[in-house]
N, C-alpha and C positions, 0 to 999 in steps of 0.2 A: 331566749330562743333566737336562733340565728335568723335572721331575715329572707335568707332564700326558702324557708321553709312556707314565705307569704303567699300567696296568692298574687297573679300578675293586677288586680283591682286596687291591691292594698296599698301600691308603691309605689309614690308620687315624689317628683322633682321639685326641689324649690325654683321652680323654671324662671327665669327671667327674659326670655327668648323675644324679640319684635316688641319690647317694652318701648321705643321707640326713643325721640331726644329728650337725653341728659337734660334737668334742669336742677341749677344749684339754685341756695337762697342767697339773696344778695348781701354782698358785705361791703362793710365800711370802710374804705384806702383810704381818705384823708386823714386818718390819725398818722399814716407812714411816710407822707407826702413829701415834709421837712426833711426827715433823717435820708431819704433817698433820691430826693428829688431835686434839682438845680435852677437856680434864678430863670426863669424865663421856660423853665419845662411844663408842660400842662400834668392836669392832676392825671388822665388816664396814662400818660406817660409813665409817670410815676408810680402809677399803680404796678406799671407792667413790670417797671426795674426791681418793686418792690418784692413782688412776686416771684421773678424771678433769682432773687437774694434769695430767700427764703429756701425756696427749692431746693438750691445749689449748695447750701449749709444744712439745713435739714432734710429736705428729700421728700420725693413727691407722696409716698405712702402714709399709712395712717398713723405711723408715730411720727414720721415725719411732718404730719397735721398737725399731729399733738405738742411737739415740739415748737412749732413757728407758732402757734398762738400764745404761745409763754415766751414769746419772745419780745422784748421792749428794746425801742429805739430812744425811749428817752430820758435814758441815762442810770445814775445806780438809784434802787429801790432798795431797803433795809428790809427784810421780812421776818417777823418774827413770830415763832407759834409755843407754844406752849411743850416741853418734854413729855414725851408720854413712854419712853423706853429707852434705857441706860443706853450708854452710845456702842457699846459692842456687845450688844445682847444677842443672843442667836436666836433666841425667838419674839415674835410679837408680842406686845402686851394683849392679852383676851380676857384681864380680870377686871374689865370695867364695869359698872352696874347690867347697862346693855348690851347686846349683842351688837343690836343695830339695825337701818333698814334695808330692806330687800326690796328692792322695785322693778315691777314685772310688766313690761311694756306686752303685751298678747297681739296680736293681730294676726285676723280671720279673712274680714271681707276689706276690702279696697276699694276707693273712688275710681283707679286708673283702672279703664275700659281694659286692659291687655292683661292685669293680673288675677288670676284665679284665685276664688278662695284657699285660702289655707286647712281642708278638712285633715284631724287629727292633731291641731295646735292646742285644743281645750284639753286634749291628755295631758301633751307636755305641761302646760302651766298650772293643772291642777296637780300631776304629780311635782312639778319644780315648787309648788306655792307649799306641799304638804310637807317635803321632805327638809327645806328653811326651816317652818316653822320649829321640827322639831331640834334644829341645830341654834334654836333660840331667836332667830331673826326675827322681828317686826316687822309683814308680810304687807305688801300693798302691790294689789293686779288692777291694772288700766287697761280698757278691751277697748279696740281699736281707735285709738286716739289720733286725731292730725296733728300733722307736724309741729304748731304753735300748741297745742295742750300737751306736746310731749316738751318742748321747749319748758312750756309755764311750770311745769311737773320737774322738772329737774333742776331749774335754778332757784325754785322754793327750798327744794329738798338742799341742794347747796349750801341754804344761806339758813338754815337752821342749825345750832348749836349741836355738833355734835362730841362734848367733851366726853359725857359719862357713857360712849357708844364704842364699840372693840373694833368694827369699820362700818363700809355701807360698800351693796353688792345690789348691780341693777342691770337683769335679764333683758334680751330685745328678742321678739320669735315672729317673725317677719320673712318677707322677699327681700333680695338684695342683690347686691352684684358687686364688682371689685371697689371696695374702700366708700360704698353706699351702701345704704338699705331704706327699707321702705316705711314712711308711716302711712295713714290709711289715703290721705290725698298726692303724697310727693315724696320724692326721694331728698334727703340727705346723708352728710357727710357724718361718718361716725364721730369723729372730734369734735362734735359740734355737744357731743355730750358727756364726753367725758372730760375736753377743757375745763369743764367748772369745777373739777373738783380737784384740782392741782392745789398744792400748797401755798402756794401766794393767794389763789382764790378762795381755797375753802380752808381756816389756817387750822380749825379744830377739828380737823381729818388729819395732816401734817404729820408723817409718821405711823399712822394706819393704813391696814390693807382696803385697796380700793378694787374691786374685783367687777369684770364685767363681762358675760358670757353670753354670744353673738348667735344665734339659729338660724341661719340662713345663708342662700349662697353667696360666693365671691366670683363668679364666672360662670362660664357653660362649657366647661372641659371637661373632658369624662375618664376615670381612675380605672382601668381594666382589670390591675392586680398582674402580678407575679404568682405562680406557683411555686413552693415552697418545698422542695424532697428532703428526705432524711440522709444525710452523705452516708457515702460506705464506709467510712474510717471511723464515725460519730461512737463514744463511747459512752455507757451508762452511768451513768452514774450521778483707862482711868475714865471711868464711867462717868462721874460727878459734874465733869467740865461740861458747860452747854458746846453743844456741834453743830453745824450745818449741814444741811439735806440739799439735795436737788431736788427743785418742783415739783419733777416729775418724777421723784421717786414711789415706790410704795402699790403701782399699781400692776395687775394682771389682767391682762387682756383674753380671753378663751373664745376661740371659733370656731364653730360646726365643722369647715374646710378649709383646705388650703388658699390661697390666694390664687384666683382663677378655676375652681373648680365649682362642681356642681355641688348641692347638699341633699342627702335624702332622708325624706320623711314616710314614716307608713300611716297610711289614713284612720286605720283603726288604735294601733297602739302605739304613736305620734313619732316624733325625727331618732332617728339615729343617735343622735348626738346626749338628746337628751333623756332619751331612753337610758345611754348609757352615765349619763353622770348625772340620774338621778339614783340611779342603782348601787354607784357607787358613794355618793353620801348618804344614801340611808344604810349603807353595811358599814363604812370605814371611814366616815364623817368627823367621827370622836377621837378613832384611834389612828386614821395617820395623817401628816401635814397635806396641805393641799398641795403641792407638787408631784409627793409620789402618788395620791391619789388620782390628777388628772392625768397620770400617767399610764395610769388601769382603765381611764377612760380612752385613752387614744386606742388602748390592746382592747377594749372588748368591742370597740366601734371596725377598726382595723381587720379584727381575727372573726368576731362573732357575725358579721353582717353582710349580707350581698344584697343585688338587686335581681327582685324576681318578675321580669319584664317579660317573658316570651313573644308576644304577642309584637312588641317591639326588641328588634333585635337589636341596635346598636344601644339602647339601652339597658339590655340584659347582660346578669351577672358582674354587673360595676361596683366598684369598694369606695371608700371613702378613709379620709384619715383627720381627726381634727388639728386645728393650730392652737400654741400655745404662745403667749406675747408676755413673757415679765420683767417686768421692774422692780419686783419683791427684794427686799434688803435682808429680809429675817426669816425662819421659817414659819410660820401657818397654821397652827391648830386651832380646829374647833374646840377646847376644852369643855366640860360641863359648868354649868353656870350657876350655882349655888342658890339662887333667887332667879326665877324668869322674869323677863323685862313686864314692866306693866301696862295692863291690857293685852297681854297676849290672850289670844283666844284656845 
């Protein structure tokens, strides 16, 4: 059901409005100090040069995050992982014992005085936890965790063996703003979670799909829409050889919005986003790749949904469109899985 059909109660912003100063978590610049830094220069100097490298080769955005954390100044590393899919195979390997895990970061209520609850995030995660399950994943939901249990929760999940697993897929349904989001005390950088699972770091992921679908905003811009007519002319009618990967190959990155825009959520039958791309892996989950599928997600978020604001006018009748980030090498299918993974519920 299209969204303007909602009620002006029902249809809330993922606002991030007088959230007030940015604060990052602090990181480590003396590992980069040597590689950029000169006889007689101080460490924060060095920081800055280093920083500044970084940027300029990789780029201030979030793969450009991504990228400069997999970047080493100290010299060649050897990395080897294990083949999991012939070197010009068109699709992923998905015949492994498991599917794999699914981790569903939730968050409702916040410590930061300025952020409003999330009403209508327990849909999304209940329908995203139900509609996993049945594409075989290994479902695990953490309701409003701080930032250090979202940290401990993910480089656990890293550093567990995942051979006999087809990938690992880990939801965030949160506040945000551009290249941050929110856990329940503080904002960080989205790299900060999906660095660990690069192939140098997690090496029995290495050639599996790493999928990671973002609920929340990237700004406070707001998407008005185009109207759409019908024209007047319009008519009816050698595999065997081991290869090398890049790090960062292998993963998909999915967001609610664009970079800089707002994201909408309905309070009763929960965001946009996930409304729609829950609808669409529980109808076409099995039978088409995930590309053309989140492609049906972007059309039914796109075509099916408005905002129904009256009450406020500049935010009435606004669209939305999600973003799509891949790194995928191969295509994507959920297949069915002969045996379900154990302990599935």
């Amino acid at each position: 059901m299209a969204a303007n059909n909602n009620s002006s109660s029902n249809n809330e912003i993922e606002s991030t409005d007088q959230v007030g100063i940015r604060i990052e978590a602090a990181t480590n610049t003396d590992d980069l100090t040597d590689a950029f830094g000169s006889v007689g220069t101080s460490s924060s100097t060095s920081a800055s040069t280093s920083t500044a490298y970084k940027q300029s080769h990789f780029g201030s955005g979030a793969i450009g995050q991504l990228a400069s954390n997999g970047y080493s100044s100290s010299g060649y590393h050897k990395n080897v992982a294990k083949m999991v899919t012939e070197r010009h195979a068109a699709e992923y390997n998905m015949r492994h014992k498991n599917r794999g895990m699914a981790i569903i970061f939730n968050h409702e209520h916040f410590d930061v005085p300025t952020l409003k609850s999330r009403a209508g995030t327990n849909v999304d995660c209940e329908n995203l936890s139900r509609v996993l399950k049945q594409l075989d994943f290994d479902v695990s939901v953490y309701k409003d965790y701080r930032y250090q249990e979202i940290m401990s929760t993910i480089k656990y999940a890293a550093s567990q063996d995942h051979t006999h697993n087809d990938c690992i897929l880990v939801a965030i349904l949160s506040h945000g703003e551009m290249g941050y989001i929110y856990a329940k005390d503080t904002q960080y950088k989205l790299d900060n979670i999906w660095s660990h699972f690069t192939a140098n770091h997690c090496p029995t992921l290495a050639g599996k799909p790493k999928l990671f679908f973002i609920q929340a905003c990237q700004g406070d811009r707001l998407d008005t829409g185009v109207t759409m007519q019908r024209g007047r002319t319009e008519t009816d009618g050698d595999s065997s050889m081991s290869y090398k990967i890049p790090i960062h190959a292998d993963f998909l990155i999915a967001y609610s919005t664009i970079p800089g825009f707002y994201s909408w959520r309905n309070t009763t039958r929960g965001s946009w986003f996930m409304q729609s791309l829950c609808a669409e892996l529980a109808a076409n989950g099995k039978r088409m790749d995930i590309l053309t599928l989140l492609t049906f997600v972007c059309q039914r978020v796109a075509v099916d949904f408005e905002s129904c604001t009256p009450d406020t006018p500049e935010m009435h009748q606004q669209k939305q469109i999600p973003c799509i980030t891949t790194m995928l090498t191969r295509i994507l299918l959920f297949s069915d899985k002969e045996k379900s993974p154990a302990g599935r519920n």
